[in-house]
N, C-alpha and C positions, 0 to 999 in steps of 0.2 A: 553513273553505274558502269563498270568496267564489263567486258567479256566474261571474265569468269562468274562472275556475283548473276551477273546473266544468263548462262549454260547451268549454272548452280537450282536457279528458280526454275527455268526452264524443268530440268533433268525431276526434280521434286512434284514438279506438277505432272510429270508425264507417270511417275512411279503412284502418282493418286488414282490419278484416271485409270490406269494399271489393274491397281487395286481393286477399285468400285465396280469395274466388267469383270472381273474375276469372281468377286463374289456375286453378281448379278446371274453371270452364268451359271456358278455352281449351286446357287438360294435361289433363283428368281423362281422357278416351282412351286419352291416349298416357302417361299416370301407371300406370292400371289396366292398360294393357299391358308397360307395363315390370316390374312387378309380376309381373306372371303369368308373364313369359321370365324372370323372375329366377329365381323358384319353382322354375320345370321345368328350368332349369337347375340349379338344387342338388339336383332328382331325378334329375336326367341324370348331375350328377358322383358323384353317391355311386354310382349304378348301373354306371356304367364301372368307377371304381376299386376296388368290389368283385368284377367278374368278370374284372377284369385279375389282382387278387390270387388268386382263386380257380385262373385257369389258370395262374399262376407258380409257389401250390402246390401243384399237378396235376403240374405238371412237376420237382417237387422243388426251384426254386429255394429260396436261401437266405432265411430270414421278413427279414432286414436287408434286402437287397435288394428281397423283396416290398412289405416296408411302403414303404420309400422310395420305390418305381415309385410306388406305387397314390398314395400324399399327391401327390404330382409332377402325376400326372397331374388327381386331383379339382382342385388350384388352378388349376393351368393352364387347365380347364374353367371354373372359376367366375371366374376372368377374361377369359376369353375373353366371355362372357356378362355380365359386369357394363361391358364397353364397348359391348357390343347395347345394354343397359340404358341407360347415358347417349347414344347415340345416336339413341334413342327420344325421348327426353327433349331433344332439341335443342342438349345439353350437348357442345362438341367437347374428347376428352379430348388433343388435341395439344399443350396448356399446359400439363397435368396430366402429361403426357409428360416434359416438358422440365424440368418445376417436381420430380418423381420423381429427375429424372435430374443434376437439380443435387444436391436434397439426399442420393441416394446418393453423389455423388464427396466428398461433404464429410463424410458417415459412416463411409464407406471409408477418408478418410485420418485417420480418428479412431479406428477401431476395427481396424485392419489385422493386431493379433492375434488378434485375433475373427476377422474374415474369411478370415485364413488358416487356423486350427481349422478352418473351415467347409467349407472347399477341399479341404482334407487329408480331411475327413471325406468327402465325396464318392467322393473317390478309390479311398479304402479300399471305399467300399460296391459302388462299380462294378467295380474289379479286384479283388477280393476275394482280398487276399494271406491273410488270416484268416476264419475264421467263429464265430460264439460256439459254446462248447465248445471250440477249440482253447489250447493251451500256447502262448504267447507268451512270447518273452526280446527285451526291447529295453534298451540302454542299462543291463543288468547288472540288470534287474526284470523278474520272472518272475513267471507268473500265468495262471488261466485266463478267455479270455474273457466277460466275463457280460453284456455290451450292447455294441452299438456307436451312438454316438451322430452328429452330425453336426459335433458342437465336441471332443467327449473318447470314448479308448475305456477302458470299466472291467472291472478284472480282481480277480478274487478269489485270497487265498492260501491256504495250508494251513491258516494261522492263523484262519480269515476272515475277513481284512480288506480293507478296497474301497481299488483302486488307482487312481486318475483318473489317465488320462493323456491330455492334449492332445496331439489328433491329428499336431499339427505335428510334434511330435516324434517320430512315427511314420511315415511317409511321406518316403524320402529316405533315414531311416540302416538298419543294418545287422541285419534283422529275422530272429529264429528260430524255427520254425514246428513244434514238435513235435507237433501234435496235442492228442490225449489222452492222453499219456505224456510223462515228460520220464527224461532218460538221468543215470544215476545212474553217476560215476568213483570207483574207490576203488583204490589202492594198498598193496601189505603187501610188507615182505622177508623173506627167508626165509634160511637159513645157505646155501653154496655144496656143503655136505655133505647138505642135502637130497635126497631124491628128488622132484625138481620134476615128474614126472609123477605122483606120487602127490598132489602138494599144488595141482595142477588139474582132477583127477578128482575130489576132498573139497570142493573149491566152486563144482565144475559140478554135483555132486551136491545141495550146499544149496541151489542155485542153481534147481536143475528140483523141488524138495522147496517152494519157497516158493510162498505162496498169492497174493502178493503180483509176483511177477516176470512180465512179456510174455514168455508160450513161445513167441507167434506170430515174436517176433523175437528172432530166438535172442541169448542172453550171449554175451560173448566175455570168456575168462580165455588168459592166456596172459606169456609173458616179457617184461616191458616194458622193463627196463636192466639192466645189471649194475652195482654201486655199492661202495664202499669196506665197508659194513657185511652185503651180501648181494645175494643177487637178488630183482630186484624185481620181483613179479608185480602185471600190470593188471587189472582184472574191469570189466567193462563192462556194465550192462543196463537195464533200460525197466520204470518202471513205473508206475503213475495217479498223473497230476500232484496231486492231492490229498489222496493218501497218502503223498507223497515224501520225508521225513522218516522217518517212521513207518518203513517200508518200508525206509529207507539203514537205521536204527538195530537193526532187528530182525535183515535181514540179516547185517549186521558181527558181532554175537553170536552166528548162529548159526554162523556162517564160524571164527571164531578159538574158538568151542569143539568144532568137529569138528578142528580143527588141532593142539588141545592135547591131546583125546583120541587121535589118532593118532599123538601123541610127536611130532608139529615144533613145534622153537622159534622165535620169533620174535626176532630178535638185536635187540639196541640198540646206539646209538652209543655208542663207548667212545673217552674222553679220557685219554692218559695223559701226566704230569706229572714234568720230569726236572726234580730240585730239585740244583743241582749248588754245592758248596762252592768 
């Protein structure tokens, strides 16, 4: 490295250093005070959005709800405060505005199934058609809720397996809201020589005997059609969506062996065949 290439680097580093005391001296004021409102305002947002969330659940709002108020509101604060911040600093964030406001229309129309997940998710959190723990059926998928998100909401099955589903798809169509129960339909026929009040007392009875059935809401067994092979009785009842299965299965055993011990038979369809010469 020669002399000059040397007095070159030199003379460049000394014009840096220059530089950085120059603005130290003329900012370091209004630097250290934009510093210190930044601070107190990231003590300010945590301290709001904790005693926001804290009275939401004092009031039993739903935690989905709370978390979302309380995040909402910390950002909101801490931008609020990081344009103090650049204000201080001489910096006008009205470019910054406009420069935000381009690049959002051009990510929006880039990501518009994102942003409508996002939308959707909103929604849900605000009008809260669900809460986690409730039985959800949308679109022929059934499931209890186990988060709700702001893009997807997920649901678990009996099986346990995690159901993602993108909010969009929930918001708008035609949503079923059982709680913590979902409603179990089961059908049987019976001969027309029946005594059909005895064969609704023997599965109201198994019915109030299971450990597994909602007594708070009562069964319903009763005549649901008359048909070519017999009548056909409907039974109706509620029981923990995550025992649902389990529950349908156990029941039907116990049903159709207090039916066979009480001598009613169960008919089948019979086909008959005229073979003609």
């Amino acid at each position: 490295m020669n002399q000059a290439s040397l007095d070159q680097e030199l003379q460049q580093l000394e014009n840096a250093y220059n530089f950085i005391l120059d603005f130290l001296m003329r900012y370091s004021l209004q630097l250290i005070g934009a510093i210190v409102i930044f601070l107190i305002g990231l003590l300010v947002a945590s301290k709001v959005s904790n005693l926001v969330a804290k009275q939401l659940k004092k009031h039993n709002i739903d935690i989905t709800l709370t978390q979302f108020t309380s995040n909402l509101i910390r950002i909101t604060i801490i931008i609020m405060v990081a344009v103090i911040c650049l204000g201080k600093l001489g910096i006008s964030v009205t470019p910054m505005v406009a420069a935000i406001g381009a690049a959002s229309l051009g990510a929006g129309l880039a990501l518009q199934g994102m942003l409508s997940n996002y939308a959707a998710g909103i929604t849900i959190i605000v009008t809260r058609p669900f809460v986690v723990g409730n039985t959800i059926e949308i679109k022929g998928v059934a499931g209890v809720v186990d988060e709700i998100k702001l893009g997807q909401t997920i649901l678990t099955n009996e099986e346990g397996e995690q159901i993602s589903i993108p909010n969009k798809h929930i918001v708008g169509e035609i949503l079923h809201n059982s709680f913590e129960y979902k409603l179990v339909e089961t059908r049987l026929n019976i001969e027309y020589q029946s005594d059909t009040d005895q064969v609704i007392a023997i599965i109201e009875q198994q019915l109030a005997q299971s450990n597994f059935v909602n007594q708070q809401q009562k069964p319903l067994v009763g005549v649901n059609a008359f048909n070519s092979i017999g009548i056909e009785i409907g039974i109706r009842y509620w029981v923990p969506t995550p025992q649902y299965f389990e529950a349908k299965y156990q029941t039907n055993l116990a049903v159709i062996n207090a039916l066979h011990s009480a001598g009613i038979s169960i008919p089948c369809p019979v086909r008959e065949v005229h073979i003609q010469h």
